[in-house]
N, C-alpha and C positions, 0 to 999 in steps of 0.2 A: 841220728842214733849215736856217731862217735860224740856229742858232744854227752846224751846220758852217760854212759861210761866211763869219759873220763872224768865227771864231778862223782859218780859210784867209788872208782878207783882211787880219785882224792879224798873224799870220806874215808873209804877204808886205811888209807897211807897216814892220814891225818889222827885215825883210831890209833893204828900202832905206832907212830913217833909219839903220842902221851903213854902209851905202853909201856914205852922204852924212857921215855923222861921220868916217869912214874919209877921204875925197878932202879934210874939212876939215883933219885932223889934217897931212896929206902939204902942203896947200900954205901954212898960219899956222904949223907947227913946224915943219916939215922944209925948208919955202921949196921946195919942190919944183917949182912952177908956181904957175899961175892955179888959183883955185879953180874955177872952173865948166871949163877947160880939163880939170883930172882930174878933174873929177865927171861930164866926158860927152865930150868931144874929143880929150885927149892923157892918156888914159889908160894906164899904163904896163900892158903885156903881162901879167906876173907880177900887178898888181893887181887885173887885169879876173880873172884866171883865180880869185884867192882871195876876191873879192867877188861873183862866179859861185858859188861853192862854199859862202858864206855865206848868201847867198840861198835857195840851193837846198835847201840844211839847214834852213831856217827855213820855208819852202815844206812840206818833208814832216812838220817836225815839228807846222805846225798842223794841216796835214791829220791825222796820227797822233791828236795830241790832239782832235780833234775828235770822229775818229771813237770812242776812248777816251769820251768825256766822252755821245757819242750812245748807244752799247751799254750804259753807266751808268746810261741817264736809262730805255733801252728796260727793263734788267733791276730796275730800281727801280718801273718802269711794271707788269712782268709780276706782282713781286714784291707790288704791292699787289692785283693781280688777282688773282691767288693768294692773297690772305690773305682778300680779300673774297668768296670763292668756299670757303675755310676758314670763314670767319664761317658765309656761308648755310648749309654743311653741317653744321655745330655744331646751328647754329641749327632744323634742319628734322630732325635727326637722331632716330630712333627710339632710340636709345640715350642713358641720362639722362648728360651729361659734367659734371663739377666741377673747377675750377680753386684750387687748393689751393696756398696762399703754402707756403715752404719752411721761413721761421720763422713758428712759432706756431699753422700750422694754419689759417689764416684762411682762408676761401673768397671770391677774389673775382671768380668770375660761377659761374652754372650754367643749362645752357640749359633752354627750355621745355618737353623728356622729362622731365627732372628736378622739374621744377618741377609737371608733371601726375602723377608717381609717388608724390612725397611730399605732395604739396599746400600745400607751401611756397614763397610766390615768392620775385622775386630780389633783391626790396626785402628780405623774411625773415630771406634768408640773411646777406646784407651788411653789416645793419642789425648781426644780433645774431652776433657772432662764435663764441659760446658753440654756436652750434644744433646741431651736428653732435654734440656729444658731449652735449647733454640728451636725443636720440633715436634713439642709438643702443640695441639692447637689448642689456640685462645682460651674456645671454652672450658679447657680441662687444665688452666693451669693452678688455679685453685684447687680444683679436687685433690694434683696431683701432692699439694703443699700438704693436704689432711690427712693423706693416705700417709705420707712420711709420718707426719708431728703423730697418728695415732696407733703407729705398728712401732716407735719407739716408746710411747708412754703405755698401751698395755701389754708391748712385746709377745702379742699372739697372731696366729696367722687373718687375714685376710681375703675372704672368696668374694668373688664372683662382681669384682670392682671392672667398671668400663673406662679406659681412656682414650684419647683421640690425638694420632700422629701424622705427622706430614711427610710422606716415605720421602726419599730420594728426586723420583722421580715425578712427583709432586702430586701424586694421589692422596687423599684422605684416609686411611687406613683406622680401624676401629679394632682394640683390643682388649679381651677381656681378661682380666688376673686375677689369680691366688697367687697371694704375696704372704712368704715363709720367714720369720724371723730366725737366725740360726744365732746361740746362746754358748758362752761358756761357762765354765765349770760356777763360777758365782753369776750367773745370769743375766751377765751383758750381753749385749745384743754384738756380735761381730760384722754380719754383714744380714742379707737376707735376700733371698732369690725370690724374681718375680719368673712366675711361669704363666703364660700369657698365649691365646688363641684366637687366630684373625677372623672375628665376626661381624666385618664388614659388608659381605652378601646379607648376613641375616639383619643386620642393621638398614639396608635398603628395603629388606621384605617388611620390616616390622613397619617403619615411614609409612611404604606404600600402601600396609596392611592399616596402619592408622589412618592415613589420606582416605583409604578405602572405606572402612567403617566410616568415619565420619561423611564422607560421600553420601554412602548409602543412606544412612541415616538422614540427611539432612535430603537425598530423595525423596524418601519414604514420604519426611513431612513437607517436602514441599511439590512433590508430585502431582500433575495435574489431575490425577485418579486416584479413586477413593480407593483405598485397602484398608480387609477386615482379613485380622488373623484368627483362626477357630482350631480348637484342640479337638482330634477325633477321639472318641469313645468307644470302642467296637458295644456294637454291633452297627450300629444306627445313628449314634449321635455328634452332634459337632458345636462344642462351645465357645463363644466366644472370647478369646482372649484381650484384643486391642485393636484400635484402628486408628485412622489417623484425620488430620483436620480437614483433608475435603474429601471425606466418608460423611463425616458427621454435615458436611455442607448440602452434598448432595443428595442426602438422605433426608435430613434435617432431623437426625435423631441425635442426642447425648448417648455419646459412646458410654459414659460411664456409667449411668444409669441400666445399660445392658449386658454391662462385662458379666460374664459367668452361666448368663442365658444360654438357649438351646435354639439352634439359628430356626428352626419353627414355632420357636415362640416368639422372635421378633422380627418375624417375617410368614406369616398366617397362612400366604398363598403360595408358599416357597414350592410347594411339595406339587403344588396343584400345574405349578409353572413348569415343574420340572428341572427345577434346580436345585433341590434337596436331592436327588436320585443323581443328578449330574454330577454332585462334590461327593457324594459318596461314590460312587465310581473311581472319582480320582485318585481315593484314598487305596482302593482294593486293589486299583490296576497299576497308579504310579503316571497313568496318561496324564495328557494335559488338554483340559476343556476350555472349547472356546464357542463364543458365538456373539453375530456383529448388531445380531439384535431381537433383543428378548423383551416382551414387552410384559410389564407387571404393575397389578395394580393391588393396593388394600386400602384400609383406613389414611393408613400414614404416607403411605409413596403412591406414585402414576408416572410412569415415562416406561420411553424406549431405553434399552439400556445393554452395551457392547461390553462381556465379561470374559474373563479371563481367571481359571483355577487351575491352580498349581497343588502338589504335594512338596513340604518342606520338612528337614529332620524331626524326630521326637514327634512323630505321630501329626503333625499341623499341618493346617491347610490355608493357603494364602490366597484372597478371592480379589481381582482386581476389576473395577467395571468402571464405567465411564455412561453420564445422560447423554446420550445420542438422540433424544429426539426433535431439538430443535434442527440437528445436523441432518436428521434424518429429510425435515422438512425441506432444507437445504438441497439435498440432494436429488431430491421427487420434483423439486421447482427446477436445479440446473437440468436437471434431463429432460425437462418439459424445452425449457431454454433453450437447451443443444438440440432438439427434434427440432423447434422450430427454426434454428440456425442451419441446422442439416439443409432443411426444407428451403431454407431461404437462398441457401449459397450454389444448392444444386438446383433452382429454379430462375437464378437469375443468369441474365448475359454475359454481365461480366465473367472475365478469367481470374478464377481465386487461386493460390496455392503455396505451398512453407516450403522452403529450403532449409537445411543449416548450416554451418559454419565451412565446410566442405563445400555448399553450392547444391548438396542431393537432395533429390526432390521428398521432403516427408509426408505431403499432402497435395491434395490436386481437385477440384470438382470436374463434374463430368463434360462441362462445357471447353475447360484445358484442355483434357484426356483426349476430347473428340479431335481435338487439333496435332495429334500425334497419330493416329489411326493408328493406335496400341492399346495395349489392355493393360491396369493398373500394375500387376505384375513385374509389367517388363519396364515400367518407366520409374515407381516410388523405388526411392534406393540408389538411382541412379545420377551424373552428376546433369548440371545443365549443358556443361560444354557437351552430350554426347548424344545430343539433339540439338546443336546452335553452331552456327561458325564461328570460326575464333575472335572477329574482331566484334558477334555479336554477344559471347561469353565474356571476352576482355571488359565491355563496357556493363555486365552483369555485377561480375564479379567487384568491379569497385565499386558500381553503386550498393552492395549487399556490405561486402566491407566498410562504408562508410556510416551504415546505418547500425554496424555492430561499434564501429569503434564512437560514434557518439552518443548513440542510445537514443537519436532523434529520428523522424519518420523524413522521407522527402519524396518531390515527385516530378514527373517530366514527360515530356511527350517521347515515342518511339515512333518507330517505322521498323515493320516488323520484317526481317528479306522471307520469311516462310508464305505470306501472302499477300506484303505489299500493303497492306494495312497501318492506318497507324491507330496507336492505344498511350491513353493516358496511362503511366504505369506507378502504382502507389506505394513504398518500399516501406513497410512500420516493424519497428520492433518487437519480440515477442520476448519477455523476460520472466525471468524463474521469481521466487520467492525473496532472495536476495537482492532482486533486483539487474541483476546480469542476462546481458542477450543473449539466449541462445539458438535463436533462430530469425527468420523473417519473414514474414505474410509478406507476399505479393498480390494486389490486384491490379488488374491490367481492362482499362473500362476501354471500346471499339468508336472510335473518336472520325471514323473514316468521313463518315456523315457530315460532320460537324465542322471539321478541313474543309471539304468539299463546298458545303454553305460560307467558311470564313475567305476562300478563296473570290468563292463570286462575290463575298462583300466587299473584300479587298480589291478585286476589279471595277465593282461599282462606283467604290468612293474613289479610286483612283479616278475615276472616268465623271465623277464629282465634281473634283477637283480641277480635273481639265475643263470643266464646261465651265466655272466658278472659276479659273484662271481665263479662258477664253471671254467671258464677260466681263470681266473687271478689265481686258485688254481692248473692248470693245466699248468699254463704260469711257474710257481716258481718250481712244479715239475719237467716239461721238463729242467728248467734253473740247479734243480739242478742235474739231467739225466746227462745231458748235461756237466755241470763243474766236474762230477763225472769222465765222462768215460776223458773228455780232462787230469784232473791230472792222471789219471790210465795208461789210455795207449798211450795219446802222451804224457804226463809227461815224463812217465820212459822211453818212447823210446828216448825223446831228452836228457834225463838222460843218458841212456846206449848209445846212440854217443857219448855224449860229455866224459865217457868212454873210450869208444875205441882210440878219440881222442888223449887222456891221455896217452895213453898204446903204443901208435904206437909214439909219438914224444916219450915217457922215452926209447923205447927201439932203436929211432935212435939217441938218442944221448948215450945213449950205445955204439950203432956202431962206434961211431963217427963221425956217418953221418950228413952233413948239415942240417936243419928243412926247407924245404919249405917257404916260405913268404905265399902259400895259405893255411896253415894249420892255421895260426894265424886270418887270414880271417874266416875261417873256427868256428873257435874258437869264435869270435867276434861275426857272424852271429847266432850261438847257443843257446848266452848269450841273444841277443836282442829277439831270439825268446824266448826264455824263459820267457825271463821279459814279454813279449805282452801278452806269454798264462798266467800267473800268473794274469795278468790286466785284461784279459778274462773272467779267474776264479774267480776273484776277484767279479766284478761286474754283473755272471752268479749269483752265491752265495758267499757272503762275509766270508770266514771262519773266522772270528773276531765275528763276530754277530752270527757262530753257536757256538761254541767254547768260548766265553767271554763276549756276551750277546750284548743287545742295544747300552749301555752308552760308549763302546773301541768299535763298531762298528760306531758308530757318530764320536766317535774323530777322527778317522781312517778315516770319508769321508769328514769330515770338514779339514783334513790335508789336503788330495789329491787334496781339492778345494785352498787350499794356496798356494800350491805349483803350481798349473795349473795358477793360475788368479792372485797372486800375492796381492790381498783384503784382511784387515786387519779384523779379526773375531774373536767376542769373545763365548765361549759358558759357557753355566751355568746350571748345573743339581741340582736337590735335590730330591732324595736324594742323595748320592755318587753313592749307587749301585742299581739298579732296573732292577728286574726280572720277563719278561713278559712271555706266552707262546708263542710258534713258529708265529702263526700266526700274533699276535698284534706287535709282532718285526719284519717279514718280511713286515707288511703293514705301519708302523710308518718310517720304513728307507726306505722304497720306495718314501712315500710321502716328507718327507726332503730330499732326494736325488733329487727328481725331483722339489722341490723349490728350490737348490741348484742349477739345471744346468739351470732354468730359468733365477736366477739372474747373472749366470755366461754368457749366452747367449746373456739377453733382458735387464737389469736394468743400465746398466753404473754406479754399483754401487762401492761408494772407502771403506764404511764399512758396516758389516753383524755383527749381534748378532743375536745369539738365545739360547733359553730358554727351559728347557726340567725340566717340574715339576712334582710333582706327591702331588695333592690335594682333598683330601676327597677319594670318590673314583675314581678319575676322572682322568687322566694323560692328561697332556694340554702340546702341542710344539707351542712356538712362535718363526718363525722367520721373522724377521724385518732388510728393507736395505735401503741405505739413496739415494736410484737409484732417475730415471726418471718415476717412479710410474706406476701402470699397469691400463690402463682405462678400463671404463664398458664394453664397445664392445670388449675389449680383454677375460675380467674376461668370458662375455657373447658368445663368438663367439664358433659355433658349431662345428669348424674344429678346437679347441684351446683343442687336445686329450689330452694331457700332463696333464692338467686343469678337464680334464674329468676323468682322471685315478687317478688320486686325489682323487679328491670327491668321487670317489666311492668306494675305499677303505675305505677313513672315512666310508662311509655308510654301507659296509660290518660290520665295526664291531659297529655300533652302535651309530658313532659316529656324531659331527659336524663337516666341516669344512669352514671359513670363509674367505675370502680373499679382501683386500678394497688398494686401491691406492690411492694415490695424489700428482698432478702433484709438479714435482720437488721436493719431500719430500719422494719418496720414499712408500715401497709396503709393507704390513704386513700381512705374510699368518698363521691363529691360528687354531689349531687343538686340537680337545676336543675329547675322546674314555674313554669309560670307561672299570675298569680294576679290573684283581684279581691277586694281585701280592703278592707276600711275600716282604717285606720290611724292611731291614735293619738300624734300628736308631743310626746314628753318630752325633755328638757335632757338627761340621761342613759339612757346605758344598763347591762343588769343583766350585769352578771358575778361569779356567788357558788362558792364551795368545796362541793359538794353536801355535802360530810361537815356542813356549819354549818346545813343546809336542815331 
């Protein structure tokens, strides 16, 4: 208010100093009068009237100017009120704003929305002029270049632009703007604020809500169920809108050919079925109708068929159904299947029943149950350890365990401690649709019987074996009985002929008597029997093998097989000398003598090796021929004694023996016995060409 007043005051100061310049001017140049006479006393008419009117002009014009220069100072006042109340709202503002130079892009301010979004402050931004474009992402650095080049070239604002930043802490942050071009007086562009709102939740919803749609969508059409959509009509009616391609499959109608229809017009017996009253219901009530099997037939369609109707916005009804009636067939045969499985598992002896993963019992037939003297109640649910001792649950649980973590069945005999019984117990898998175990069938078949018979057979052939070991020790005594009395007393008697023989030809030719030609006969037949009973003896009881041991009783019948057969054979001992007891030698040269007359007999073979070692404690003979090989049904045939008198000497002493063929490559029979021998260590061992022996 003092400043109106004093430009009033100056106006009117300013009126009268030309007042007074005025009366001086009329009375120093013009000689008009006295100066103070025109300045207040003899002032002339006309100049009172134009110094009146000079005054009063200067009067209004300070007033004018004052009030001019007050409403400037008021709207200069409002005007920082207003910018200051711009600031706060900036500043307090829920929406991030940037202040963005016109050249260069330079940001210079951005308030504390912004600054909490990205978590960059405004020192950040300022400081580093570059920030804006190291964080924005990839996909929006172009946009962000267009959004510049085209808020400078048509200099109008911009809504509802999205970009995409990479905050601080390294989230993706999505922002949407109206970008303000701010203009001077000739319509350059100064800077221009972006104001900008973090719509990166609805950015997630929108994805999702896309993902989803198209989800849905590509459900709809690839759904294993047919859907028809129908528009309702009140009162009564429901038309068809669309449906999708395994509607038209299962139907075998063209959908398009029916769009617009009245569902009893393209479905005749709808109403009769009860399925026109059931979609109309759903419409009235808003329920949802269901049913697992509704059976319909007309012209066009026949099956079982599991529907499902819904009510959908805008008046629609969406009908979902599925042919059920091969399932159904499916389903009438397993439960024929399952009654006769019932039937079978609760009528048979065996112990059936499921555990799971836990060990607790999920199932059980009535022949387990009875072995608990409980009732299903108190057992299903329960684990196995709380009916078993521990070290008979210890050995459950890993076999149960073993069949989940392989996914393979296995099985084994028990011994049950609850009744002393034993049971074959058969552990299989039970797996889901994925293929994962989640349980295990157990059958457990009562094997006590079977023990019992395998025991007495196991005593039987033991007791086989002894009477088959007691003969064959009775076969060698009689044999050496036998070679005993033949060198004894028909020895020396063909001995003391061939004698007499002797004595009767020296003493005729003494005479000098002629000798007979039948004494020479005589003579001849003697010899041959001798040699036969020696061959006799030989192979009753080898005197080499009682007398000289194993390894000069082998050489001795590996000759006689050279000399017979004419087969080139090598043999190979280690170590030079080995010294068994009676028995391990008459049973080792029986079984090589009898692979010997097979291959002389059955192999066509042109050469023989064998091998006669003594390793660790074990003495092993290999002999091997490069014959016509012996097949299974030979190795295997029951009337194959030879084969049989074998093997069981091995077994007499403890030992193995093996025997394998192939065709055209010849037979390899290996013998394994173990032994206690005294054993002589030489620098060498003997490997000779029997043809040089």
């Amino acid at each position: 208010m003092k400043t109106k007043y004093k430009i009033i005051g100056a106006s009117i100061f300013l009126g009268l100093f030309l007042w007074v310049i005025d009366a001086a001017f009329d009375s120093i140049i013009f000689l008009k009068g006295s100066f103070l006479g025109l300045l207040i006393f003899n002032i002339p008419a006309h100049e009172i009237y134009d110094r009146s009117i000079i005054l009063v002009c200067f009067v209004i014009f300070g007033i004018l100017l004052s009030m001019t220069i007050e409403k400037s100072k008021r709207v200069e006042e409002k005007t920082k009120e207003i910018m200051e109340s711009y600031e706060r709202i900036i500043d307090n503002a829920d929406e991030a704003i940037f202040r963005v130079g016109a050249r260069g892009g330079n940001v210079s301010y951005v308030n504390p929305a912004a600054e909490r979004l990205l978590g960059y402050s405004s020192k950040e931004w300022l400081s580093d002029h570059s920030l804006g474009y190291k964080i924005i992402l990839p996909d929006f650095v172009e946009k962000q270049k267009q959004i510049i080049e085209e808020i400078n070239t048509n200099k109008k604002p911009i809504k509802n632009t999205i970009l995409g930043w990479r905050a601080k802490d390294g989230r993706e942050i999505f922002i949407e703007y109206t970008v303000i071009p701010v203009l001077d007086e000739e319509g350059e562009i100064i800077y221009f604020e972006s104001i900008g709102r973090d719509i990166s939740e609805r950015k997630k919803v929108e994805e999702a809500l896309k993902t989803s749609l198209k989800t849905a969508s590509d459900l709809i059409y690839s759904t294993p169920y047919g859907l028809f959509i129908y528009q309702f009509e009140k009162p009564d009616r429901l038309i068809l809108l669309s449906g999708n391609p395994e509607a038209e499959r299962l139907t075998g109608i063209k959908i398009d050919d029916w769009i617009g229809k009245e569902n009893n017009e393209i479905w005749p017996e709808a109403r009769k079925a009860g399925v026109t009253d059931a979609y109309l219901k759903v419409m009235n009530t808003g329920k949802t109708y269901e049913t697992e099997n509704l059976y319909y037939k007309d012209e066009k369609l026949e099956g079982a068929f599991s529907i499902r109707a819904f009510r959908l916005p805008e008046e629609k009804l969406c009908v979902s159904f599925e042919n059920v009636t091969e399932r159904k067939k499916v389903e009438r045969a397993l439960q024929s299947s399952e009654e006769k499985y019932r039937s079978l598992i609760e009528s048979t002896d065996d112990l059936i029943y499921l555990v799971d993963k836990n060990y607790s019992y999920i199932f059980m037939n009535k022949k387990h149950a009875e072995r608990f003297n409980l009732p299903f109640k108190k057992i299903i649910g329960k684990s196995y350890s709380e009916f078993h001792s521990k070290k008979e649950s210890d050995f459950f649980k890993k076999d149960v365990n073993k069949v989940i973590r392989t996914g393979k069945a296995l099985s084994h005999e028990h011994k049950s401690a609850r009744d002393d019984k034993f049971y074959l117990r058969t552990f299989s898998p039970v797996k889901n649709e994925e293929g994962k175990v989640v349980a295990v069938n157990v059958i457990s078949k009562d094997i006590s019987e079977l023990k019992q018979v395998e025991h007495k057979l196991k005593q039987s052939e033991q007791e086989i074996h002894k009477f088959a070991e007691y003969l064959q020790s009775a076969r060698e005594k009689e044999r050496a009985l036998v070679a005993s009395e033949l060198h004894d007393e028909v020895g020396q008697a063909l001995t003391g002929l061939k004698m007499d023989i002797f004595m009767i030809k020296n003493k005729m030719s003494k005479d000098k008597r002629e000798i007979p030609s039948e004494f020479q006969k005589m003579e001849k037949l003697l010899d041959d029997t001798t040699q036969k009973l020696r061959k006799i003896y030989s192979e009753l009881r080898p005197s080499l093998l009682e007398h000289f041991g194993i390894g000069e009783a082998i050489k001795q019948l590996v000759a006689d097989f050279l000399e017979q057969s004419g087969t080139k054979c090598t043999f190979y001992q280690d170590p030079e000398e080995i010294i068994l007891d009676e028995n391990r030698s008459i049973a080792l040269y029986r079984i090589l003598q009898g692979g010997i007359n097979n291959i002389k007999w059955h192999s066509e073979a042109t050469k023989v090796n064998i091998r006669l070692v003594v390793k660790g404690p074990n003495l092993k003979l290999t002999i091997r021929d490069n014959g016509k090989g012996i097949t299974e049904e030979q190795i295997k045939n029951s009337n194959s004694f030879g084969l049989i008198g074998m093997r069981e000497r091995a077994r007499f002493l403890g030992g193995e023996l093996e025997i394998k063929g192939l065709p055209n490559k010849g037979t390899t029979i290996k013998l394994k016995i173990p032994i206690k021998e005294k054993r002589r260590v030489h620098d060498h061992v003997v490997k000779k060409d029997i043809k040089n022996i």
